[in-house]
BADREN-654139 format. One line per field, with one value per residue: residue number from 1; x, y, z of N, C-alpha, C in turn. Coordinates in steps of 0.05 Angstrom, whole numbers. Example, Ala and Ser with C-alpha at 12.3 -4.5 7.8 and 13.67 -1.06 7.14 Angstrom:
n <- 1  2
n_east <- 264  257
n_north <- -114  -45
n_up <- 156  142
ca_east <- 246  273
ca_north <- -90  -21
ca_up <- 156  143
c_east <- 264  258
c_north <- -66  1
c_up <- 156  157
***
This chain:
n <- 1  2  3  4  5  6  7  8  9  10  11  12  13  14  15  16  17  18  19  20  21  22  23  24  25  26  27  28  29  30  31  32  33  34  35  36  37  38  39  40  41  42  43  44  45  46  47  48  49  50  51  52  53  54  55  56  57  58  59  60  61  62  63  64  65  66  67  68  69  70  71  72  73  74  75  76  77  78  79  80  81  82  83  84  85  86  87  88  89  90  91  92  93  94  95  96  97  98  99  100  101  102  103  104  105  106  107  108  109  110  111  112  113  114  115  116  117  118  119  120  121  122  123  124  125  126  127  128  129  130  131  132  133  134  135  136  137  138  139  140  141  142  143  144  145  146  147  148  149  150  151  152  153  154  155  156  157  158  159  160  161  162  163  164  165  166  167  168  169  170  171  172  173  174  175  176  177  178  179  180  181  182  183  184  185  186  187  188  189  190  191  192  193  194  195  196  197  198  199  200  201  202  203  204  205  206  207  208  209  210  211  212  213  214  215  216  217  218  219  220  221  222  223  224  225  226  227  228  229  230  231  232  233  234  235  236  237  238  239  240  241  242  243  244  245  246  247  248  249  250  251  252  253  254  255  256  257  258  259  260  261  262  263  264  265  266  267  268  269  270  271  272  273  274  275  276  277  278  279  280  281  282  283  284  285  286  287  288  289  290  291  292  293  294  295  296  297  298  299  300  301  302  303  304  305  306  307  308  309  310  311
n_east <- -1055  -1057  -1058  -1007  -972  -999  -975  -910  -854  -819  -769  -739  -735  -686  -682  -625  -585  -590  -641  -641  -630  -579  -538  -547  -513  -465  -443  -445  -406  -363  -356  -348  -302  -277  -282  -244  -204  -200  -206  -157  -115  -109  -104  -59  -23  -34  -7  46  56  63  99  137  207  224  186  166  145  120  88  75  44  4  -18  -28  -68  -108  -116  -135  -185  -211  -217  -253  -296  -316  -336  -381  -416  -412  -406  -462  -483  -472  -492  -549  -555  -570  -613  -684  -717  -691  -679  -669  -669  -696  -663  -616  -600  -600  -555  -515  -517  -490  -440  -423  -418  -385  -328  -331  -314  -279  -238  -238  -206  -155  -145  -125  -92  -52  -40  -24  27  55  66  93  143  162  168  185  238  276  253  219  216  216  167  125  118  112  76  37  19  0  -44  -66  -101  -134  -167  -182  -222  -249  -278  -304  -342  -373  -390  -418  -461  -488  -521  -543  -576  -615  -644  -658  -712  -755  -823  -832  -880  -904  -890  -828  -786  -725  -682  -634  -571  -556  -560  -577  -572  -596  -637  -662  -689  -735  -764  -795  -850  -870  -852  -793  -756  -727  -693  -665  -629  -600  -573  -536  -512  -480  -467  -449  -416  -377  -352  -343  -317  -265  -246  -229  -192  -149  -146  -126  -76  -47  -43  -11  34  56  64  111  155  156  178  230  256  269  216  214  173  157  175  143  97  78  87  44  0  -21  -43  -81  -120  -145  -172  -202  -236  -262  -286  -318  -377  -389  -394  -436  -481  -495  -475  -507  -579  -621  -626  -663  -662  -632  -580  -534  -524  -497  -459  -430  -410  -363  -338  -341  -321  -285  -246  -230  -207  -171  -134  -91  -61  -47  -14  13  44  79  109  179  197  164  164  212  208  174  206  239  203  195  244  260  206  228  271  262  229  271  292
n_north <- -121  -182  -176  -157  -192  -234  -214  -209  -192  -222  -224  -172  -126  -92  -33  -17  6  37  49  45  2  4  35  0  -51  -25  -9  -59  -86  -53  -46  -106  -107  -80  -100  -144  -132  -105  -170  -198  -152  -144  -192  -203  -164  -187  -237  -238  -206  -241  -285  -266  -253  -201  -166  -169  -133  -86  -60  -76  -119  -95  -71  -118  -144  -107  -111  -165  -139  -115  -145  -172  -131  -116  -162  -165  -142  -116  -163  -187  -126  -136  -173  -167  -131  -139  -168  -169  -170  -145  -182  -196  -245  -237  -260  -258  -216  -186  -206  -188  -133  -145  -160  -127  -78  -101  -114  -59  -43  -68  -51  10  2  -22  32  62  41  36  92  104  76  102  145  134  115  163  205  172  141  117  77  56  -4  -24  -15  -21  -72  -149  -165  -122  -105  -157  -147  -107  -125  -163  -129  -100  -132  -152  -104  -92  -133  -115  -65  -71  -118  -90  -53  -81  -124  -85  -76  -124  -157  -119  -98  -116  -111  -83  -38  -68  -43  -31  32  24  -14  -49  -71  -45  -8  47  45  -1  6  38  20  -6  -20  15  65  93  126  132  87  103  151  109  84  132  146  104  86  129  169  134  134  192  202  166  189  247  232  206  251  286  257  257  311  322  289  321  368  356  332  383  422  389  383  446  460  433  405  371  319  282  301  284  223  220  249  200  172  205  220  162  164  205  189  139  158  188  175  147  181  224  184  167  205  249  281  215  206  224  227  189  187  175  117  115  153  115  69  86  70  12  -9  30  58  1  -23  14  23  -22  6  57  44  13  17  67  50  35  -13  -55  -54  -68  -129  -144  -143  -184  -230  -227  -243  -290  -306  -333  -359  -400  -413  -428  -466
n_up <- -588  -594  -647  -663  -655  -688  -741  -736  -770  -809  -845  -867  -925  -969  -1000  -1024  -1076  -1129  -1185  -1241  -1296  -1321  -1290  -1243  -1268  -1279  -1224  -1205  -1227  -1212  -1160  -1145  -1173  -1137  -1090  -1099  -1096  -1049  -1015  -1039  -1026  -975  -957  -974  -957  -905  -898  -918  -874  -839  -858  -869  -835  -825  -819  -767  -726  -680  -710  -753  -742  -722  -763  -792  -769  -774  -834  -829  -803  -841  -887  -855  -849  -893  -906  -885  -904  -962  -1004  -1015  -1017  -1072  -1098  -1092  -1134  -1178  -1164  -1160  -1113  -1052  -1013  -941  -892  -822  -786  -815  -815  -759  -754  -784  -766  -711  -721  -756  -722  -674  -713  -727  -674  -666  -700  -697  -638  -665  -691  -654  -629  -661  -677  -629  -631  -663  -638  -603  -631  -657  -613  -574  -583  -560  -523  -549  -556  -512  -489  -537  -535  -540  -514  -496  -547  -569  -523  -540  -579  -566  -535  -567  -586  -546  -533  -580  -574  -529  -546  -597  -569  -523  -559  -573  -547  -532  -570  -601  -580  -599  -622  -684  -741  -772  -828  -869  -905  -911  -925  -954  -966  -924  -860  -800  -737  -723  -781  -773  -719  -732  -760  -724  -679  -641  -597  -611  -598  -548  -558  -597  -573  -536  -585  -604  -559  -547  -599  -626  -576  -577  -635  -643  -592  -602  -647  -637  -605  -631  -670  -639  -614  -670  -672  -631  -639  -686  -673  -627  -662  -687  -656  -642  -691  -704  -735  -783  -812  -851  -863  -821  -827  -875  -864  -831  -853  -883  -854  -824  -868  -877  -821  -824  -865  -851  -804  -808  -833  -793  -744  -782  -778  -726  -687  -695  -695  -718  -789  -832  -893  -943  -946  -918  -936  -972  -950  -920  -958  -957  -908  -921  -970  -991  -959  -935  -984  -994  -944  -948  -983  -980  -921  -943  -995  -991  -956  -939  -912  -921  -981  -982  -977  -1006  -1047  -1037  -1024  -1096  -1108  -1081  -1106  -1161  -1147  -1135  -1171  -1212  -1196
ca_east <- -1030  -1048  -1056  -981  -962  -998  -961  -887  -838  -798  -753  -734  -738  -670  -677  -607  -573  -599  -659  -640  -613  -557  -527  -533  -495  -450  -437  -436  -365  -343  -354  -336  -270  -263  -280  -228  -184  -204  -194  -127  -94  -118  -98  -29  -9  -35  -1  67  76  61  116  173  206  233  167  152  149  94  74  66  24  -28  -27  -32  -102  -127  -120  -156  -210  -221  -230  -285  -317  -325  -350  -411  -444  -407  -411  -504  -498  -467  -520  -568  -552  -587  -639  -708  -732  -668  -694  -647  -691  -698  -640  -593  -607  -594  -534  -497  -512  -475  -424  -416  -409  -358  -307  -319  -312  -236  -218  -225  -184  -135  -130  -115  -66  -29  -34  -5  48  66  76  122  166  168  167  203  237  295  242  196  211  204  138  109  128  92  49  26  13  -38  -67  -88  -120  -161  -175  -202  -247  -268  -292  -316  -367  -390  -400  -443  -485  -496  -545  -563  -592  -639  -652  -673  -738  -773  -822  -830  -910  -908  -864  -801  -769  -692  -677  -607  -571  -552  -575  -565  -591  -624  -656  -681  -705  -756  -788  -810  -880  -865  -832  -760  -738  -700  -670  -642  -609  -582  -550  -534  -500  -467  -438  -438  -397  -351  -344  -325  -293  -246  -245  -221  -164  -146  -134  -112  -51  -30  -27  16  63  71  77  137  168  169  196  250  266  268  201  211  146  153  158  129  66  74  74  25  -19  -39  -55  -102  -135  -160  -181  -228  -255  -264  -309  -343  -401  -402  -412  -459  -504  -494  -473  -526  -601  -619  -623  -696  -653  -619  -552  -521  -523  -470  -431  -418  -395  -329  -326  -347  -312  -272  -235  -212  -184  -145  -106  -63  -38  -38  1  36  62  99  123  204  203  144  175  233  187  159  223  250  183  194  267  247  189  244  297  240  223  290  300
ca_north <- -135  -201  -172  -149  -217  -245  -201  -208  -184  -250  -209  -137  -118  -76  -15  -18  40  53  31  39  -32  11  30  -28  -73  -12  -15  -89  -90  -36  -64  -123  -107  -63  -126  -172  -110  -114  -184  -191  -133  -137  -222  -198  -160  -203  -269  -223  -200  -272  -301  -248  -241  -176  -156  -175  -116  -89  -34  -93  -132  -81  -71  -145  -145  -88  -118  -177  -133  -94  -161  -179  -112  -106  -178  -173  -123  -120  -188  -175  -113  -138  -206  -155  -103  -157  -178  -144  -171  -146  -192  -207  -245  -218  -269  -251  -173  -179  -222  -171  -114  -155  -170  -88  -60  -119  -119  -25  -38  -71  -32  38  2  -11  58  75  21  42  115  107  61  118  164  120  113  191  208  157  123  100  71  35  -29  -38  5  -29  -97  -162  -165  -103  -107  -175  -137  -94  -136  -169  -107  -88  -157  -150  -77  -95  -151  -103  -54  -93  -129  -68  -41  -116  -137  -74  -85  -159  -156  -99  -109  -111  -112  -62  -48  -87  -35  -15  55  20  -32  -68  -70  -25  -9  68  45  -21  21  63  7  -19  -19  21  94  92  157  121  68  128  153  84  75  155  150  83  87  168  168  119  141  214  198  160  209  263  224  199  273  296  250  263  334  318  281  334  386  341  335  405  424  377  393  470  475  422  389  356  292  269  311  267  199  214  248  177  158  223  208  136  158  223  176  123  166  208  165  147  214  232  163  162  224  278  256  194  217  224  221  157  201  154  93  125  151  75  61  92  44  -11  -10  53  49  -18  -16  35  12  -34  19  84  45  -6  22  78  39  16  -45  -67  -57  -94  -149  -151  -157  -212  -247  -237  -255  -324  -335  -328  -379  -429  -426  -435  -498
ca_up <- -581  -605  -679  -677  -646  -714  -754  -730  -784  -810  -863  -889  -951  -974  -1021  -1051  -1080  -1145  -1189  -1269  -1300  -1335  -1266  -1221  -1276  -1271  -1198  -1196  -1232  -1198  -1125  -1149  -1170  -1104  -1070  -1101  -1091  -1019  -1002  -1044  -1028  -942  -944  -982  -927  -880  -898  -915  -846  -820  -862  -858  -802  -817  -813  -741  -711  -666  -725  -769  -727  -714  -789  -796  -744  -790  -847  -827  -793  -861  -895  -848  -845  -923  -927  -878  -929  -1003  -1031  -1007  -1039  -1104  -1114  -1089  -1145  -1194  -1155  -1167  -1089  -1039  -979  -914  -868  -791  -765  -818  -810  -730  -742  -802  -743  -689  -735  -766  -701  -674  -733  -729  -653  -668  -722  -685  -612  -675  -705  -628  -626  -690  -666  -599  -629  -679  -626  -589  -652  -661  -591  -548  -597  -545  -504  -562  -560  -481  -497  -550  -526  -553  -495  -498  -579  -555  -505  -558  -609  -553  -523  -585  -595  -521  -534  -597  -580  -511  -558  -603  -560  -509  -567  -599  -523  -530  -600  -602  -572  -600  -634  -716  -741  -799  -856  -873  -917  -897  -943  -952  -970  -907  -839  -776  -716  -737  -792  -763  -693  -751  -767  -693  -680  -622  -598  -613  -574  -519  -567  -613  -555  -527  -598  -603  -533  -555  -619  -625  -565  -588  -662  -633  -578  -614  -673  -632  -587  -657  -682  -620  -616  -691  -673  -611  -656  -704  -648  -614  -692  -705  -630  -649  -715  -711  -746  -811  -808  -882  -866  -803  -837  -903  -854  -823  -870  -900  -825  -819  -881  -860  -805  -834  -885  -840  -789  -822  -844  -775  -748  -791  -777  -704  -672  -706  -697  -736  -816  -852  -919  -946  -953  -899  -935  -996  -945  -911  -977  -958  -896  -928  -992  -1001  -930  -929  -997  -985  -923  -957  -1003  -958  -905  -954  -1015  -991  -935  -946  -901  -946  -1009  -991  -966  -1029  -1062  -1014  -1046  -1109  -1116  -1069  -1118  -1180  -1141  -1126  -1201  -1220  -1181
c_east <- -1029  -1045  -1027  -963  -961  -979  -932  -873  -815  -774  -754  -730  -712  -674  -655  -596  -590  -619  -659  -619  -587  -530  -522  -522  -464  -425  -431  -402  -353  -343  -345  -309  -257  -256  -260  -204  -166  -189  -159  -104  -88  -92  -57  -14  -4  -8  39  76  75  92  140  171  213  220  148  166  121  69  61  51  -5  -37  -36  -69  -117  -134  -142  -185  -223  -236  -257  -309  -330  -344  -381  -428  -434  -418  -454  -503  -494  -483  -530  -568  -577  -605  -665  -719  -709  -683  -670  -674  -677  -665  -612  -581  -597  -562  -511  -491  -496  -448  -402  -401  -379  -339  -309  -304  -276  -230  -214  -202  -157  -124  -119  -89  -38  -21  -16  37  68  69  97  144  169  174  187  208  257  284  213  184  210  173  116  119  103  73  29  7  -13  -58  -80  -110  -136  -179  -195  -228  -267  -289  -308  -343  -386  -402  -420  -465  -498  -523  -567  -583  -625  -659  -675  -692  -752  -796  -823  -863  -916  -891  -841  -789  -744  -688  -644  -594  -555  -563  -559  -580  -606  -642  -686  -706  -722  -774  -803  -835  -883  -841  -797  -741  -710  -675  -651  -632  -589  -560  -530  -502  -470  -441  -436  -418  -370  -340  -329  -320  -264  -237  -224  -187  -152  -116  -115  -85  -33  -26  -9  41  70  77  109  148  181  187  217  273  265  238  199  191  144  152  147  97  59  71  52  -5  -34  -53  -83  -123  -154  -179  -208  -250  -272  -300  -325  -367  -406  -403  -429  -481  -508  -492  -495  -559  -609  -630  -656  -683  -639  -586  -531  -512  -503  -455  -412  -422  -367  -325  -330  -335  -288  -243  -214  -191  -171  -123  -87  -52  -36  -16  25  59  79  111  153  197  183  153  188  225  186  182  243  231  197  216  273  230  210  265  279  228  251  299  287
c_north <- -162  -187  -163  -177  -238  -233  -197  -201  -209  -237  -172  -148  -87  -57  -22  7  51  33  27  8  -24  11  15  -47  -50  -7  -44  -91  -78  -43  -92  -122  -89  -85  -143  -152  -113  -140  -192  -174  -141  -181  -220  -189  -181  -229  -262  -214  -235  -290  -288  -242  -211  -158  -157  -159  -110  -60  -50  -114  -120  -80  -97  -152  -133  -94  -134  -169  -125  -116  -173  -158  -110  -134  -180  -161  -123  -137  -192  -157  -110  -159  -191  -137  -111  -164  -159  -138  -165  -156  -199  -223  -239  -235  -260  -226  -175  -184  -205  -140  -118  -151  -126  -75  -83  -115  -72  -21  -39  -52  7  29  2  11  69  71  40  74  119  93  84  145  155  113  130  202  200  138  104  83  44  10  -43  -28  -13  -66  -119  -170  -146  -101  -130  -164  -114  -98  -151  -155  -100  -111  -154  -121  -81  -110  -133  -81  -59  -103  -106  -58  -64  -122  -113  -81  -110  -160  -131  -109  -104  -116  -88  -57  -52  -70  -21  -4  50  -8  -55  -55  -60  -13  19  60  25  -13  37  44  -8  -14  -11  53  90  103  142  103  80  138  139  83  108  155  119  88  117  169  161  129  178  217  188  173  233  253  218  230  288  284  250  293  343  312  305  362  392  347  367  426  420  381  422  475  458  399  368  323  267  280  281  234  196  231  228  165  180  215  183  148  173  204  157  132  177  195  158  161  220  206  165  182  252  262  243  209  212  206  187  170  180  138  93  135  128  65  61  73  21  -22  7  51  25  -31  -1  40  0  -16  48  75  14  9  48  83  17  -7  -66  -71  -63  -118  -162  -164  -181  -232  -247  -247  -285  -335  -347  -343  -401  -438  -440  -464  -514
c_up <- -596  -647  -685  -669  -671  -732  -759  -758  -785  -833  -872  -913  -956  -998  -1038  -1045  -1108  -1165  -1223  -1273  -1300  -1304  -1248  -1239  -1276  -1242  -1178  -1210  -1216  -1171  -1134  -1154  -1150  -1094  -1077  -1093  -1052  -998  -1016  -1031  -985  -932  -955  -962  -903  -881  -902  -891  -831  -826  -864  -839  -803  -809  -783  -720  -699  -687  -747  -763  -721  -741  -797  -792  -767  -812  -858  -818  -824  -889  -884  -846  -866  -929  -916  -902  -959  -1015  -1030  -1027  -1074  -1114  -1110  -1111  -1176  -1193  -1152  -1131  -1071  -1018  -967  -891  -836  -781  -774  -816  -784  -737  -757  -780  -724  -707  -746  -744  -686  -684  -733  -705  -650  -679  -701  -658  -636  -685  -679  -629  -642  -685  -643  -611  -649  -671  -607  -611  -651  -633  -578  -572  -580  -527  -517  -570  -533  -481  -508  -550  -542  -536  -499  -521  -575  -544  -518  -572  -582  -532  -537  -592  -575  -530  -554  -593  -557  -530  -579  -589  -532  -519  -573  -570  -521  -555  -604  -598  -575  -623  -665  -715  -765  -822  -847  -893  -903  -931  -952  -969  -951  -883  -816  -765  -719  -758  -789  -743  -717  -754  -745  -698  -649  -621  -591  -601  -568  -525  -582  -594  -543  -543  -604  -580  -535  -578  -622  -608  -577  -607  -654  -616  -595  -643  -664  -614  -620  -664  -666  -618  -645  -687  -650  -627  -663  -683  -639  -630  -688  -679  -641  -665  -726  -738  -768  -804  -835  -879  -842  -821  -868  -888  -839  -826  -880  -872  -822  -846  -877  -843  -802  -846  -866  -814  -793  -815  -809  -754  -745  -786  -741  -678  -674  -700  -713  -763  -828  -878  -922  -961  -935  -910  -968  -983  -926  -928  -974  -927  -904  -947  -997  -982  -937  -960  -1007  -973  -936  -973  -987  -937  -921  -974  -1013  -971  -937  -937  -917  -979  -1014  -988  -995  -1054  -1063  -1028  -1061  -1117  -1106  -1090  -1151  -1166  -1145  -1159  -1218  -1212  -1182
***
């Protein structure tokens, strides 16, 4: 006991993704220009529904939330694994490793109460639309987004309180390139069982629970729709095809990290690429660009920024 007491574990040591020079200066542009992709495209939205009003509605507010969540989800780990892609030593030491875990699960914890949000609200437009704006009221729309923060940080610190005190005393390598509570629980200096179940029972739950209510209410919608409309499914399916998409990509990886038992391989840590990178820039153009009220938005900009130059 005292010899693991000497020994405490003050940093990991990050694998990465890949180990030829050719490829990680490869993968550093290319995340890199995801990432500026990312926060551009996520703060464009954002700062566009803030300053049109036409845009203040309660479908553009959740999108608003998401936006900003997708910017904070991408930045705990991208801008690490792109200085890291150069660096021969990938080190995180122990505080900043706990604190990118708190942080992961927090900012996934919002983002799925919002895909609820945005789901529910896009069955009360198709659904009850005579009823959607006592429905989706602006109370209601708050009591989402701090629904989702509350859930988010219980969900977080639920696993982080078991986590924290285990202890470390042997290797510091993570098979990855950021930090999370399976790969961290491997390297304990101690039997993990119970804590792979805690996070199993934790985020597994969560990730397919909310995966399946998810799918389940897009195939209510399109149900209702085709009731409705004698059977023409074309374009409730085409709006909310880009909604199903998201939401596949989105869970997958966590799924497969969280719901199956924890992974030998390091297959995991390429497919939380697509939440980390892939995912969040993609939102702004799955639910922007072939969204009218957005594209008049946009043109309300640019014909404002074209008076303002003129004057």
């Amino acid at each position: 006991m005292n010899g693991l007491n000497e020994s405490v574990v003050s940093e990991f040591m990050l694998l990465g993704l890949a180990s030829s020079w050719e490829t990680k200066v490869f993968l550093m542009l290319i995340f890199s220009l995801i990432y500026l992709g990312i926060i551009l495209g996520n703060l464009f939205i954002f700062f566009l529904v803030i300053f049109d009003s036409h845009l203040h509605s309660p479908m553009y507010f959740l999108l608003a939330n998401l936006s900003l969540i997708d910017v904070g989800l991408s930045s705990t780990t991208v801008p690490k694994m792109i200085t890291d892609l150069l660096n021969e030593h990938k080190i995180i030491s122990f505080q900043s490793c706990m604190t990118q875990i708190c942080f992961i699960h927090i900012m996934g914890g919002v983002e799925m109460v919002l895909l609820i949000a945005m789901a529910f609200d896009r069955y009360t437009a198709i659904c009850k639309p005579l009823h959607y704006l006592n429905i989706m009221n602006p109370k209601i729309c708050v009591s989402f987004v701090i629904a989702g923060w509350v859930i988010g940080v219980i969900h977080a610190m639920s696993q982080f309180a078991f986590i924290i005190n285990l202890p470390f005393c042997g290797p510091n390598k993570v098979d990855s390139f950021y930090c999370d509570f399976p790969r961290i629980i491997k390297l304990a200096c101690t039997d993990g069982a119970k804590f792979e179940f805690i996070i199993a029972a934790n985020s597994g739950f969560m990730s397919m629970g909310t995966f399946f209510l998810l799918i389940l209410s897009y195939i209510f919608i399109l149900v209702t729709v085709w009731k409705r409309s004698s059977g023409d499914l074309s374009k409730a399916f085409v709006t909310l095809s880009a909604h199903i998409t998201v939401v596949v990509l989105f869970f997958t990886p966590c799924m497969f990290l969280y719901v199956w038992p924890f992974p030998t391989s390091s297959i995991d840590k390429y497919l939380f690429i697509v939440d980390f990178a892939i995912t969040p820039v993609l939102n702004p153009a799955i639910y922007t660009l072939r969204n009218k009220d957005i594209k008049i938005s946009i043109k309300r900009l640019s014909k404002w920024g074209h008076y303002v130059k003129f004057c």
